[in-house]
C-alpha positions in Angstrom: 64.9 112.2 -54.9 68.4 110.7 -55.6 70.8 111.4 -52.8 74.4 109.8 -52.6 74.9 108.7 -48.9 78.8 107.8 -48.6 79.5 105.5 -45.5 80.8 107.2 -42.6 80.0 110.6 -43.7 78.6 113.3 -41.3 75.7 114.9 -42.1 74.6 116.9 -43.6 73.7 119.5 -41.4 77.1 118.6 -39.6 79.5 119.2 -42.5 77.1 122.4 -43.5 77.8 123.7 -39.7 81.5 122.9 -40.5 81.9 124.8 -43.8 80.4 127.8 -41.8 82.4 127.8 -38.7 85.4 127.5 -40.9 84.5 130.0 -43.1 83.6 132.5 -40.0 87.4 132.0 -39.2 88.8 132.8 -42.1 86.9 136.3 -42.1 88.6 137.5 -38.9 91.8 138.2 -40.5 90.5 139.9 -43.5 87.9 141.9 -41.2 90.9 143.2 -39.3 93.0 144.2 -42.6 90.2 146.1 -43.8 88.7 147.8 -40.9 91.6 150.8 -41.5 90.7 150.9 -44.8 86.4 151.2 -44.0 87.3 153.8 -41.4 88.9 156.2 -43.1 86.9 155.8 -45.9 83.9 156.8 -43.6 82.0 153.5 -43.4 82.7 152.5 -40.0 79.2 151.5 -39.3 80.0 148.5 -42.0 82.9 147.2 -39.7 82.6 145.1 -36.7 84.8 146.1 -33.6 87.2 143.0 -32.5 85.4 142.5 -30.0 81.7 142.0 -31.2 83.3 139.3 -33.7 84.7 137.3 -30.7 81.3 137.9 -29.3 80.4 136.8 -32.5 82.5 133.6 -32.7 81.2 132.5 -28.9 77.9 132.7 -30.1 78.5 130.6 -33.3 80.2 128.3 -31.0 77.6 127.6 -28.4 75.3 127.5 -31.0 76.7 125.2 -33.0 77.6 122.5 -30.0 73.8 122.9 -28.9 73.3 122.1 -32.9 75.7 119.0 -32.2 74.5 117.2 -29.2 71.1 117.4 -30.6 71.6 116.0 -34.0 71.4 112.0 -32.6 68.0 113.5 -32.2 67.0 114.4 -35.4 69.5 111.8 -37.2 67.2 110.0 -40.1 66.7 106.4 -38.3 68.9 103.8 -40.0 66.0 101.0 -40.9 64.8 103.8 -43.6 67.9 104.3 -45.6 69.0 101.7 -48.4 72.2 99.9 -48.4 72.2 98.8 -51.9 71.8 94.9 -51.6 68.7 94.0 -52.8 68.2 90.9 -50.6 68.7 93.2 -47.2 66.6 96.4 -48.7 63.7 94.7 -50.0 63.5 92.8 -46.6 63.7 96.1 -44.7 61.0 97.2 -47.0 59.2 94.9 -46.5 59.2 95.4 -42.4 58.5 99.2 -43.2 55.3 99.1 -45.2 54.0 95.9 -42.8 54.9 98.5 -39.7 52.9 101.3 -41.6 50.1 99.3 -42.9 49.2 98.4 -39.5 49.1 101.9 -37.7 45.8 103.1 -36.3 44.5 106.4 -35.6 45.8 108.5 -33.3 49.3 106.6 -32.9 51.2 109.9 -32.4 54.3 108.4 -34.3 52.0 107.5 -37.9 53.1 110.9 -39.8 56.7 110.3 -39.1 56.4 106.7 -40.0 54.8 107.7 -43.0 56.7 109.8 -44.2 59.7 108.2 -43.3 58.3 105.0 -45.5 57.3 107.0 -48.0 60.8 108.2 -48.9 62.5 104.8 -48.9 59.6 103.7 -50.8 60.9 106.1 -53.4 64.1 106.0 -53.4 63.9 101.8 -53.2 61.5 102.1 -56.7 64.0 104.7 -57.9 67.3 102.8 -57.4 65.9 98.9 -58.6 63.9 99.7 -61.3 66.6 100.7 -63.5 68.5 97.4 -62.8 67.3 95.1 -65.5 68.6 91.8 -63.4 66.5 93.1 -60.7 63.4 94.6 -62.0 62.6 91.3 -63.7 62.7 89.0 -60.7 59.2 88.0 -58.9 59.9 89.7 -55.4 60.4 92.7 -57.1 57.2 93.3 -59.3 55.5 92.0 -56.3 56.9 94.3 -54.1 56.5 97.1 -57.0 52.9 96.4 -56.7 52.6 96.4 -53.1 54.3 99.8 -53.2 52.1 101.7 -55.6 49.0 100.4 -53.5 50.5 101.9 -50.3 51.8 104.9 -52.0 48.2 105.3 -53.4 47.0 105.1 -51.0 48.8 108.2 -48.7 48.9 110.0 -51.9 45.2 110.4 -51.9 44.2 109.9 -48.0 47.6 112.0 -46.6 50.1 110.7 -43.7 47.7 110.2 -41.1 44.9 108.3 -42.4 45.1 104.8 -41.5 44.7 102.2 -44.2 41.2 100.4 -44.4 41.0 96.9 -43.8 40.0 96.1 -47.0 43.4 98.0 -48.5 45.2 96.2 -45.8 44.2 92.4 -46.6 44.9 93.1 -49.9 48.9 94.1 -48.9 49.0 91.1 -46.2 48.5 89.2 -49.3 50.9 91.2 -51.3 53.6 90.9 -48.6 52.9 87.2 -48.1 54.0 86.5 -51.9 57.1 88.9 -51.5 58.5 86.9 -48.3 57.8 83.5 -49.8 60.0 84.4 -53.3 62.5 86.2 -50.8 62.7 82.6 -49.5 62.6 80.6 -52.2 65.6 82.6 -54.0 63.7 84.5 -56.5 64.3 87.4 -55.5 
């Protein structure tokens, strides 16, 4: 899944309201030119009255502030979006699959987690591999490693299995190596 995430930019549900309200706007006028032209040639039922468009439009509007105050809501949490700099995103990686590792049964955030680690896990593989400078470096074939286990693992058990001990020592290992290249400088 490649996305291009510009700093600053609304989202995408935001901007997709946007182009609709604006779009709704910019019908009125032409609605109004036509309407003559639909009722004489018998297809009034096709044309909206002035009024049920303003209805319309209030509608659209409430619906569309509800849409807006709840969006912090459903806004994708920062720590799960990559900011391009290695160092920082294989750190915050790093965090995420130690935070999903550990979750047990019946913690009623674990599919979101999951899923949410899933994704950077994805697009983290997707966006470093290709970077020769990168892929070679220790952290990162470590990390590489640690990802494919993980990812494995919910690939075969789904989002709300925990992962066994055994798995689990395994990527406390894994992640132990990662921090201490991280720190040495090896990326």
């Amino acid at each position: 899944r490649a996305e291009s995430v510009l700093v600053g930019s609304p989202p995408p549900l935001l901007s997709m309201l946007a182009l609709t309200l604006s779009a709704l706007s910019l019908l009125a006028p032409v609605q109004r030119a036509l309407a003559p032209q639909a009722v004489a040639a018998g297809r009034a039922d096709v044309c909206m009255s002035f009024s049920q468009l303003t209805h319309r439009r209030a509608f659209l509007a409430g619906a569309a502030a509800a849409v807006v105050s709840a969006a912090p809501a459903f806004a994708d949490d920062d720590t799960y979006k990559l900011k391009k700099d290695y160092v920082v995103d294989a750190k915050n990686m790093l965090n995420n699959m130690k935070t999903a590792t550990e979750l047990q049964r019946g913690n009623p955030d674990m599919e979101k987690i999951v899923k949410a680690t899933r994704s950077e896990m994805n697009d983290f593989v997707a966006f470093y591999r290709r970077q020769p400078k990168i892929s070679g470096m220790p952290s990162f074939s470590t990390l590489y490693t640690a990802i494919n286990t993980l990812s494995g693992h919910y690939a075969s058990y789904g989002n709300k299995y925990p992962v066994p001990e055994k798995r689990r020592t395994r990527l406390a290992q894994q992640y132990k190596e990662i921090e201490r290249a991280l720190a040495r400088g090896k990326q």
